[in-house]
DOLOGU-897929 format. One record per residue: x, y, z of N, C-alpha, C in turn; residue number from 1; residue in three letters. Coordinates in nm, 4 decimals. Example, Ala and Ser with C-alpha at 12.3 -4.5 7.8 and 13.67 -1.06 7.14 Angstrom:
REM DOLOGU-897929
PT       n.c1       n.c2       n.c3      ca.c1      ca.c2      ca.c3       c.c1       c.c2       c.c3     n   res
PT     1.3190    -0.5690     0.7800     1.2300    -0.4500     0.7800     1.3200    -0.3300     0.7800     1   ALA
PT     1.2850    -0.2250     0.7080     1.3670    -0.1060     0.7140     1.2900     0.0030     0.7870     2   SER
***
This chain:
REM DOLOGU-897929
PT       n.c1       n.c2       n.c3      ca.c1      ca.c2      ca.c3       c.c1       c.c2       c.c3     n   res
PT    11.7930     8.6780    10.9578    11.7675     8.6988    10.8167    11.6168     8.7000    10.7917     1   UNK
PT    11.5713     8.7668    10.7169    11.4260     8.7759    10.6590    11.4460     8.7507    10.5111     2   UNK
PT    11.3488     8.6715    10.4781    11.3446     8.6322    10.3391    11.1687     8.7229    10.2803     3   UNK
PT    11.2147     8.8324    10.1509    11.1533     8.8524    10.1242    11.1299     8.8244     9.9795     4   UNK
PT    11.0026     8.7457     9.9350    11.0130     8.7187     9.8057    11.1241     8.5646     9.7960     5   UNK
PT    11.1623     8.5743     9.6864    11.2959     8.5000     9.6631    11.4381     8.5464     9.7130     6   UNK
PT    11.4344     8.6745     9.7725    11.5389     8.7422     9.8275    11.5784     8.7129     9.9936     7   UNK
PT    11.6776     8.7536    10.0279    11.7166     8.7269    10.1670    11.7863     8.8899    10.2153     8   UNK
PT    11.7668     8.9655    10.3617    11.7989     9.0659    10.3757    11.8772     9.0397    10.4995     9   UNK
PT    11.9793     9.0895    10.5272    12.0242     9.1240    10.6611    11.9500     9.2627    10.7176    10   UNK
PT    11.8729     9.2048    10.8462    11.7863     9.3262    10.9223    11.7705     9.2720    11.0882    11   UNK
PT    11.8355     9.4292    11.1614    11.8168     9.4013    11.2842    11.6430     9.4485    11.3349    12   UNK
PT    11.5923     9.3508    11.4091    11.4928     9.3691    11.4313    11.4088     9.3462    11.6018    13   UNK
PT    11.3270     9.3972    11.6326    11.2888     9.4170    11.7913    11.1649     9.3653    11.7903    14   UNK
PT    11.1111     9.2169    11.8439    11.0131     9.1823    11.8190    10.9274     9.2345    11.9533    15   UNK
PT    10.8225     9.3146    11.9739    10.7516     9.3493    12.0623    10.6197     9.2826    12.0737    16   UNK
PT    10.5765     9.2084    12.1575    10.4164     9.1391    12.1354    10.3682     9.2399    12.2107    17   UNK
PT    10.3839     9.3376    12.2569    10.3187     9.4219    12.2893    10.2761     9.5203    12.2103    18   UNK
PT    10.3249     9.5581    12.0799    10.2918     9.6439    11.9807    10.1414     9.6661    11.9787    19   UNK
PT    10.0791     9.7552    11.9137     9.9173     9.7621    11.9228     9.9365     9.8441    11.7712    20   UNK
PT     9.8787     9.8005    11.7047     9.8158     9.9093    11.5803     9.9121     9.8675    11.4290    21   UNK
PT     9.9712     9.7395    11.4523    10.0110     9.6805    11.3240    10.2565     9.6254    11.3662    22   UNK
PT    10.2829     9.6609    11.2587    10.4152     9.6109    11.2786    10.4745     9.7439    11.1978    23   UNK
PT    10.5991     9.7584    11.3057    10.6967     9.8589    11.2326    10.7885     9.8635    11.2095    24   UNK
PT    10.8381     9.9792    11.0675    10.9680     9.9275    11.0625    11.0427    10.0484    10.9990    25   UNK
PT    11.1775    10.0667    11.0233    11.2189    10.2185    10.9494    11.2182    10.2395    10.8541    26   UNK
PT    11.2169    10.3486    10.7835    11.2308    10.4105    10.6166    11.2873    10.3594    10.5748    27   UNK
PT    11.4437    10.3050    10.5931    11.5467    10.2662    10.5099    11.5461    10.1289    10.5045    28   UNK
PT    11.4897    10.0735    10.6037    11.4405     9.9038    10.5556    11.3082     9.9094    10.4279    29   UNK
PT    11.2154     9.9970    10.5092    11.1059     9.9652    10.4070    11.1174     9.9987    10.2513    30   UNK
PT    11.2544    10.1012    10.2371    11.2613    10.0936    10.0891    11.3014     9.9714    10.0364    31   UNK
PT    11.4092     9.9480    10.1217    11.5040     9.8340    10.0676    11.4096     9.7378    10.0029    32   UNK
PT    11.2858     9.6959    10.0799    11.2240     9.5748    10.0855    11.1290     9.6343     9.9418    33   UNK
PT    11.1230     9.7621     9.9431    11.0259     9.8267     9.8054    11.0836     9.7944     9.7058    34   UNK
PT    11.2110     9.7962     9.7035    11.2845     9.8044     9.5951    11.3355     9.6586     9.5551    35   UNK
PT    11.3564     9.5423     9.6394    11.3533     9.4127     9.6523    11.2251     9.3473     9.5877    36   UNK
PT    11.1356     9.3908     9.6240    10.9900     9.3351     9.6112    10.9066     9.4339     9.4981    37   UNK
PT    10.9805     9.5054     9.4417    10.9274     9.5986     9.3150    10.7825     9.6530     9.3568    38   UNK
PT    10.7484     9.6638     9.4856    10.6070     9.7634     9.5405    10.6093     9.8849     9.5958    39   UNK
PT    10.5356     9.9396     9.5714    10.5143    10.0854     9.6021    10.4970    10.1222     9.7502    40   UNK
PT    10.5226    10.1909     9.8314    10.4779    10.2234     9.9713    10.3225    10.3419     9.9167    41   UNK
PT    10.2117    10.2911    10.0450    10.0982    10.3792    10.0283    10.0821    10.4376    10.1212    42   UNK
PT     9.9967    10.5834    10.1022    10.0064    10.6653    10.1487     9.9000    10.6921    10.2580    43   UNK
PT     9.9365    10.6656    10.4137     9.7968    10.6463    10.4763     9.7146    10.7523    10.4512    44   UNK
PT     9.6026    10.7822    10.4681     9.4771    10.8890    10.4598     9.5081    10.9667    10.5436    45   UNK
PT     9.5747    10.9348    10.6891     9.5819    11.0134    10.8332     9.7268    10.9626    10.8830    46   UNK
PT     9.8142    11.0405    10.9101     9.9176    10.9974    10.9401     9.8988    10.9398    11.1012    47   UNK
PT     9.9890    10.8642    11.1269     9.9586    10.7908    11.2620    10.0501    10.8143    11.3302    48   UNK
PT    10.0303    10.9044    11.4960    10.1678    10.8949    11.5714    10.1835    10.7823    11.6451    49   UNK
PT    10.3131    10.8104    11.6888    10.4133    10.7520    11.7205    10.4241    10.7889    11.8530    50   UNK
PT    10.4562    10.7427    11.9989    10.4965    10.7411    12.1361    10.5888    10.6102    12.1566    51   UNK
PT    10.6850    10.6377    12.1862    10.7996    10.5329    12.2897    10.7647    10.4904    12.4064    52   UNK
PT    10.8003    10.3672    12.4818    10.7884    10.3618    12.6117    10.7733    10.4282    12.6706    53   UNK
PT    10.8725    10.5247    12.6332    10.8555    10.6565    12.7384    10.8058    10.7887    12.7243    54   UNK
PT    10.7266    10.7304    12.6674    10.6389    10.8761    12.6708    10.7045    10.9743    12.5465    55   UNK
PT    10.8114    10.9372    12.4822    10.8457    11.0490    12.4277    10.7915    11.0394    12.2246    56   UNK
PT    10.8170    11.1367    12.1706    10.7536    11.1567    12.0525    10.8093    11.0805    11.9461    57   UNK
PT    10.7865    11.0376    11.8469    10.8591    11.0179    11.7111    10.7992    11.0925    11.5959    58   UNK
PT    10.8595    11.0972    11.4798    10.8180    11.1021    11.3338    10.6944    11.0059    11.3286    59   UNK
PT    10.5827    11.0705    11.2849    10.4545    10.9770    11.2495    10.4299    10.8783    11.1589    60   UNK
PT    10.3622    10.7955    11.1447    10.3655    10.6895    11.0243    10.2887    10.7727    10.9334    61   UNK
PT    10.3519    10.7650    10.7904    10.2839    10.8211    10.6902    10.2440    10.7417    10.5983    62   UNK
PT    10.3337    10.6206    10.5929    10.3131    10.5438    10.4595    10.2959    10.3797    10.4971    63   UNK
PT    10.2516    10.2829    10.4489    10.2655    10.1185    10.4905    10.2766    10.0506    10.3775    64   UNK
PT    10.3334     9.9676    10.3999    10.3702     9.8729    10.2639    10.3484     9.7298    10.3107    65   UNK
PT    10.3283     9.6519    10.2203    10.2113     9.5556    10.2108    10.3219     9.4327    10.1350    66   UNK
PT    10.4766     9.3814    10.1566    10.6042     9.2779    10.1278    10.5047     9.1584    10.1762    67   UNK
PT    10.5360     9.0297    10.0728    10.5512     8.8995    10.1219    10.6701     8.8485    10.2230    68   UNK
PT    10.6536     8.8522    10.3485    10.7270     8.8724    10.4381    10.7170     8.6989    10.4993    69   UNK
PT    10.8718     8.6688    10.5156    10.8463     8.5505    10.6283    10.9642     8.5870    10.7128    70   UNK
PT    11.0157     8.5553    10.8271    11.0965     8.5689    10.9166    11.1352     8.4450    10.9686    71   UNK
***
């Protein structure tokens, strides 16, 4: 469970300490949590890609949002 705000969410999540370049998370969580937490998602300046372990491609980061987050 993640508690955001005064709220509580059911979210499966993949903690990587290997990550480099911030924390991620899919579209359909990050609305949820927009819409939970009444904030806007912003719009990066430069979209940021995305690579998998393996080398392969994703959808780029376009947007980040900024939830009072505890886990």
């Amino acid at each position: 469970m993640c508690r955001i705000g005064k709220s509580q969410i059911k979210a499966i999540a993949l903690i990587n300490t290997g990550a480099t370049g911030g924390n991620f998370i899919n579209a359909v969580d990050a609305q949820r949590i927009c819409e939970i937490e009444n904030i806007s998602p912003v719009e990066l300046l430069k979209p940021r890609p995305i690579q998998g372990f393996d080398g392969t491609s994703a959808p780029p980061i376009t947007h980040a949002i900024y939830p009072r987050l505890q886990v």
